[in-house]
C-alpha positions as CSV (number, residue, x, y, z in Angstrom):
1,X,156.3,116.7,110.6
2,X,153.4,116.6,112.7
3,X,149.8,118.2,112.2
4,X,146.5,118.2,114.4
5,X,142.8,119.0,113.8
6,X,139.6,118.3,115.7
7,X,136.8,115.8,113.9
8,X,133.0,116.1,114.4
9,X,131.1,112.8,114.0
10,X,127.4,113.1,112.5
11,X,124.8,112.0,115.1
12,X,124.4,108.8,113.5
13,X,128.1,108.5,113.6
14,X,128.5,106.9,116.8
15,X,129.7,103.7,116.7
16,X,133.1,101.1,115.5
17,X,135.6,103.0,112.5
18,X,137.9,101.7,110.8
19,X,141.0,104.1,111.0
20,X,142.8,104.3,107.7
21,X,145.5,106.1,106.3
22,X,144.8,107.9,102.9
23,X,148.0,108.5,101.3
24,X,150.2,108.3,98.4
25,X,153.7,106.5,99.7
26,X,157.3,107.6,97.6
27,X,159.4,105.1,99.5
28,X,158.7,101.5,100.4
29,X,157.2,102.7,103.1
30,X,155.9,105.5,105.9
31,X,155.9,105.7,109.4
32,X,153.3,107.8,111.6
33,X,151.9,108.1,114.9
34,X,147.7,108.9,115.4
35,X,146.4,110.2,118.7
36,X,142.4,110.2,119.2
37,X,141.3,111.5,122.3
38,X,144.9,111.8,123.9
39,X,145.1,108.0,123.3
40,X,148.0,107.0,120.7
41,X,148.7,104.6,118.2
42,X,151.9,103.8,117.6
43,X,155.2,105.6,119.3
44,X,158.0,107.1,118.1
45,X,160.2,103.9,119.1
46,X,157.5,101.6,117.6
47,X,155.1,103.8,114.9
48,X,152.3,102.3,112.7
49,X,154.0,101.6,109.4
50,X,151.9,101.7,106.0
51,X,153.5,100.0,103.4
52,X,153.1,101.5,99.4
53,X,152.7,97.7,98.3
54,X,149.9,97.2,100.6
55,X,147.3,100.3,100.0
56,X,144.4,99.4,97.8
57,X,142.0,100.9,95.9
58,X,144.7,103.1,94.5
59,X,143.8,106.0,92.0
60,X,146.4,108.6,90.3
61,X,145.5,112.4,91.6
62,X,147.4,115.6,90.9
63,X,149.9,114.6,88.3
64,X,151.5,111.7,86.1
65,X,151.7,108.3,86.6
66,X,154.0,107.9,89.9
67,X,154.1,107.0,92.9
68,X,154.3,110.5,94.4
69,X,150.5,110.8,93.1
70,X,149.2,107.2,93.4
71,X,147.3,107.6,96.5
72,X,145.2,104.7,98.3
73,X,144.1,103.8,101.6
74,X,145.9,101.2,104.7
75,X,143.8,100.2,107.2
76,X,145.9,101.0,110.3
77,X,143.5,99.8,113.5
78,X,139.8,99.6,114.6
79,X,138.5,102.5,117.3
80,X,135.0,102.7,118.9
81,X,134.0,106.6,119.2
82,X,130.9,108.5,121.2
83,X,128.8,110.8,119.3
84,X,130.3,114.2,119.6
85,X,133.0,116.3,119.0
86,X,136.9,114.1,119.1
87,X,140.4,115.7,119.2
88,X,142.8,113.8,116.5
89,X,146.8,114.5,116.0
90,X,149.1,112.9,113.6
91,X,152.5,113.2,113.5
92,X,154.5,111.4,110.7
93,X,157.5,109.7,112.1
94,X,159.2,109.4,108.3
95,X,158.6,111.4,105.2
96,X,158.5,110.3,101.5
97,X,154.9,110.8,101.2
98,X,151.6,113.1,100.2
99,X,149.6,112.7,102.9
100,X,146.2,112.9,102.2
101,X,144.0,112.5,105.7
102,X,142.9,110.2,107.6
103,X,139.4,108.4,107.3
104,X,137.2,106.6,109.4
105,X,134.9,104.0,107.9
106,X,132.4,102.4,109.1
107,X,130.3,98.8,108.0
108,X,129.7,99.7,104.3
109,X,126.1,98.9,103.0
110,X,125.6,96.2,101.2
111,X,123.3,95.8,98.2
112,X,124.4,91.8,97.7
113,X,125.0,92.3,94.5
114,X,124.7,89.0,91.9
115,X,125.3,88.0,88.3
116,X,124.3,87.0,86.2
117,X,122.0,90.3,86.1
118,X,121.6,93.6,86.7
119,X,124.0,95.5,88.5
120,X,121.8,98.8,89.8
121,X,124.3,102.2,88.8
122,X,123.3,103.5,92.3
123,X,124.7,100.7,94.0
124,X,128.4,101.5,93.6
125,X,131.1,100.7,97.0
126,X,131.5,103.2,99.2
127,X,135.0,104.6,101.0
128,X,138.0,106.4,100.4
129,X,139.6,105.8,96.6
130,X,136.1,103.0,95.6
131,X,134.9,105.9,93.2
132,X,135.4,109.6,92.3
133,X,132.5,111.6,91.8
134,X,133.1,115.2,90.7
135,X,130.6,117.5,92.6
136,X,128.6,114.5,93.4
137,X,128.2,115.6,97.1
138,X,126.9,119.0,96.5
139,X,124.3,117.2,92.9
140,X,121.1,114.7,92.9
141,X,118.2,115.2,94.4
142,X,117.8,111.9,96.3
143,X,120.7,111.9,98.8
144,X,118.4,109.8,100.8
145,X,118.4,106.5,98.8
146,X,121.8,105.3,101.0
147,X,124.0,106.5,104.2
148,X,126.4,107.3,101.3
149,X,126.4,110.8,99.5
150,X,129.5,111.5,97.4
151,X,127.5,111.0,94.3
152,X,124.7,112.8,92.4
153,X,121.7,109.7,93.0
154,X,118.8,111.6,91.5
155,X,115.1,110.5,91.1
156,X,112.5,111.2,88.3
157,X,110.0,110.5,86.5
158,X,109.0,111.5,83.2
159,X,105.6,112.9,82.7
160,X,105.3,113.8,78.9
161,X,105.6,117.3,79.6
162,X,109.4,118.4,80.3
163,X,111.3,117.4,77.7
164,X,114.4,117.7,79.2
165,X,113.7,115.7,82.3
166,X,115.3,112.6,83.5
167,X,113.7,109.3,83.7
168,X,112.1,106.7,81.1
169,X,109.4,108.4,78.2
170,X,106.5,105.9,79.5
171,X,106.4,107.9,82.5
172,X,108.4,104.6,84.9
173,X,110.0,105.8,87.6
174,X,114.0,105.5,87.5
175,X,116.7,105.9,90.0
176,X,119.5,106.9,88.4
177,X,122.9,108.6,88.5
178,X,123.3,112.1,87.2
179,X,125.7,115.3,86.9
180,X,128.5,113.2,85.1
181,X,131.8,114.4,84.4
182,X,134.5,113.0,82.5
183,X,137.1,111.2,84.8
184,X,134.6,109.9,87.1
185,X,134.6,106.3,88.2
186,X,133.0,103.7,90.3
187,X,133.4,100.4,91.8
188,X,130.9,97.6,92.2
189,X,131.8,94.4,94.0
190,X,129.5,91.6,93.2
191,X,129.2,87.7,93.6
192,X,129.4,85.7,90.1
193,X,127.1,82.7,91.2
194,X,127.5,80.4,87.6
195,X,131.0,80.0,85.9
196,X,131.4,81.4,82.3
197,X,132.6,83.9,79.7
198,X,130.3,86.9,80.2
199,X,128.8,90.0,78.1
200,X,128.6,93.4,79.7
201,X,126.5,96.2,78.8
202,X,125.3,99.6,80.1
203,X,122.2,101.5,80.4
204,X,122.4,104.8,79.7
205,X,120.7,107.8,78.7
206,X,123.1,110.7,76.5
207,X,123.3,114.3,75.6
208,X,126.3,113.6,73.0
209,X,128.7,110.5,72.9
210,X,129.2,108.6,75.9
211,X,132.7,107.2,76.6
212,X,133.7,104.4,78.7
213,X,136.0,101.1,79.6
214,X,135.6,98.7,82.2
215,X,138.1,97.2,84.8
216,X,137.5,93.7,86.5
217,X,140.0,92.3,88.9
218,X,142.5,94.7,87.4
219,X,141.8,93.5,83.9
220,X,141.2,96.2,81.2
221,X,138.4,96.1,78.6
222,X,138.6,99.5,77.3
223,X,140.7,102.3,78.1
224,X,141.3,106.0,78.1
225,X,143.0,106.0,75.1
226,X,140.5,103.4,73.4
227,X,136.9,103.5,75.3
228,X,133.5,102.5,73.8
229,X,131.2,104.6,72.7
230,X,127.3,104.9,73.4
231,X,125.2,108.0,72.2
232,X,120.9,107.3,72.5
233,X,121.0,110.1,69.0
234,X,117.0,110.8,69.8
235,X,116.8,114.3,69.9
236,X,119.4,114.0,72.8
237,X,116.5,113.6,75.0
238,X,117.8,113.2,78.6
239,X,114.6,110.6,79.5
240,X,115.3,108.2,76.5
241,X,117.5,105.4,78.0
242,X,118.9,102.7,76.0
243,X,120.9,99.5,77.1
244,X,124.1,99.1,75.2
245,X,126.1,96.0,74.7
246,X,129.5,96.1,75.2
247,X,130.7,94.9,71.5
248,X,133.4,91.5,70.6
249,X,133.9,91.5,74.5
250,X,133.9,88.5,76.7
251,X,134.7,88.0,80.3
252,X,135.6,85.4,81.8
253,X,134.2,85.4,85.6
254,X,134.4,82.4,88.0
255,X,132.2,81.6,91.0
256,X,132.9,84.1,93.4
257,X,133.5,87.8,94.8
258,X,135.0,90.0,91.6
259,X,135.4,94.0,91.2
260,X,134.3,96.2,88.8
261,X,135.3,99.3,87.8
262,X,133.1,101.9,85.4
263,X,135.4,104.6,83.9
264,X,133.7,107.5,82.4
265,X,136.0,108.8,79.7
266,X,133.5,111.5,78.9
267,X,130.4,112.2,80.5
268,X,127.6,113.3,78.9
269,X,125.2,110.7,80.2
270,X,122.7,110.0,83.0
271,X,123.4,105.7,84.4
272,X,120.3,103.6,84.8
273,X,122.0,100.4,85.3
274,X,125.2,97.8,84.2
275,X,124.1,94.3,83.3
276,X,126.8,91.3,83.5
277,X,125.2,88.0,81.5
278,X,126.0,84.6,79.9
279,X,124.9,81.8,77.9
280,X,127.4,79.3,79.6
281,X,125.2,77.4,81.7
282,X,126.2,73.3,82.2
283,X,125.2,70.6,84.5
284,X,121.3,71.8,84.6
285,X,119.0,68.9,85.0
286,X,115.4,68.5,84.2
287,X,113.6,70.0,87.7
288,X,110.0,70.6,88.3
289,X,108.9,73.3,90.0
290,X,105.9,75.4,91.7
291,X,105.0,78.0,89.2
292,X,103.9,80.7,92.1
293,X,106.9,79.9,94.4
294,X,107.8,83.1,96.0
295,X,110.4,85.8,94.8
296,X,111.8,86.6,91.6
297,X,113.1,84.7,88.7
298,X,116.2,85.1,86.5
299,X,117.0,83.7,83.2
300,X,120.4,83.8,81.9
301,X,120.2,87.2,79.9
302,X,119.6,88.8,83.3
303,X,116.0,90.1,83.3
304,X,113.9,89.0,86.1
305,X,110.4,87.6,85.9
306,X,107.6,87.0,88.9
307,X,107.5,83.8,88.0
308,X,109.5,80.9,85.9
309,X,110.0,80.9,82.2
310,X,109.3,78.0,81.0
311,X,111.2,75.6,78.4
312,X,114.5,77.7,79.4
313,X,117.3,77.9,82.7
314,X,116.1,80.0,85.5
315,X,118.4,81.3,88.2
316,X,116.2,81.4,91.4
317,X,117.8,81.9,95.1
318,X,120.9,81.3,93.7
319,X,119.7,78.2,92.1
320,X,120.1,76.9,88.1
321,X,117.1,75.3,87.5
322,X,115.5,73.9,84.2
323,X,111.6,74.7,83.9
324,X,109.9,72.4,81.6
């Protein structure tokens, strides 16, 4: 089988991809052959293999549960490209796959994300099979918050008078993510800097029941069958958010890079935020410090302060630190 096609890169394009493929593999394996610019990768004697144990971010599209429709994503080799227009032909050496395209990725942003704390809903990964946003590309009205614009990012304020207008009832400003659909999901990576059993919870605003589950490092807590549910019931007023905690759940997270996953079961809701905290905090010694040092402070429910709380543990440039 062998197909061709001509890419465009954006202007701000220009630069070092990552080539993968995007593809849902039958067999153990597939075998393939990419030419960019009349330059191959891979022969027919010695082809680029992609293995179906070693794709990741892997999502089920276009029918049940099998392999046939578990598409993800193999990083296959790195390729420096001009702006401008590039000439691309693939040709699969071995069938016993849906082949979905093939995607070039570049450094993703990164929003260093840390808990204990908030976890801003905007701030989801970006690349192939890291979230699924139904009609998020053509939605939101503030596309230019990241490089990124598969989802509806939208933001408002609300000024007393429209009703029915996104953002907080006091009038604060509020980045948030809009035009939800049931089946959409996102993926957050984030660095757990203190040890312990954690409490999630989501910040929301609803028009009807909210339905959800969470997946870190491939663990359920929720799911389709079972999700929790979040409904604001005032009025169903889309500026009246509310933070909702995640109920008889606890997570155990160690020190370290972990991934989440938000599943929306249903939609029906505009996301302000995800917060990750804990009350496990041990080995915290009795430290004095500058009230007006610089940046913000953290105590362990997640809520950040200009300066130290005192008589509690403070989290401050990824520091525990007792204030007296």
């Amino acid at each position: 089988m062998c197909t061709s096609s001509a890419i465009l890169l954006p202007a701000t394009g220009a630069g070092k991809f990552d080539v993968l493929a995007a593809i849902a593999i039958n067999d153990e394996s597939t075998k393939m052959i990419v030419t960019i610019d009349d330059v191959a990768y891979g022969t027919k004697e010695d082809p680029l293999v992609i293995c179906r144990d070693e794709l990741e971010n892997k999502f089920v599209s276009g029918g049940e549960d099998i392999d046939w429709y578990r598409f993800g994503s193999k990083k296959m080799f790195e390729i420096e490209l001009a702006q401008g227009e590039h000439t691309m032909k693939v040709e699969l050496v071995s069938a016993g796959c849906n082949f979905d395209g093939i995607v070039f990725e570049s450094e993703p942003e990164d929003f260093n994300l840390t808990v204990p704390g908030k976890i801003e809903g905007e701030h989801y990964d970006s690349g192939y099979g890291k979230y699924l946003w139904k009609d998020g590309k053509t939605n939101g009205n503030y596309k230019q918050y990241r490089l990124d614009k598969g989802v509806a990012i939208s933001r408002s304020t609300h000024n007393g008078g429209d009703t029915s207008s996104p953002g907080y009832e006091n009038g604060d400003e509020i980045i948030h993510l809009g035009n939800s659909q049931s089946g959409n999901y996102l993926t957050y990576t984030f660095d757990c800097q203190i040890a312990g059993n954690y409490t999630f919870s989501t910040c929301v605003s609803t028009v009807g029941t909210h339905k959800y589950y969470i997946t870190i490092d491939d663990v359920d807590y929720g799911s389709k069958d079972k999700p929790f549910e979040v409904n604001t019931q005032e009025d169903n007023k889309w500026q009246v958010y509310k933070e909702f905690e995640m109920p008889d759940v606890q997570i155990p997270l160690t020190e370290g890079k972990h991934k989440m996953v938000y599943h929306l079961v249903t939609g029906s809701c505009n996301i302000d935020y995800f917060r990750l905290f804990t009350d496990d905090v041990t080995g915290i010694e009795d430290i004095v410090v500058d009230a007006e040092d610089e940046g913000l402070w953290y105590t362990i429910d997640g809520i950040a302060h200009d300066k130290p709380v005192k008589g509690t543990v403070n989290i401050h440039n990824g520091k525990r630190i007792f204030v007296k």
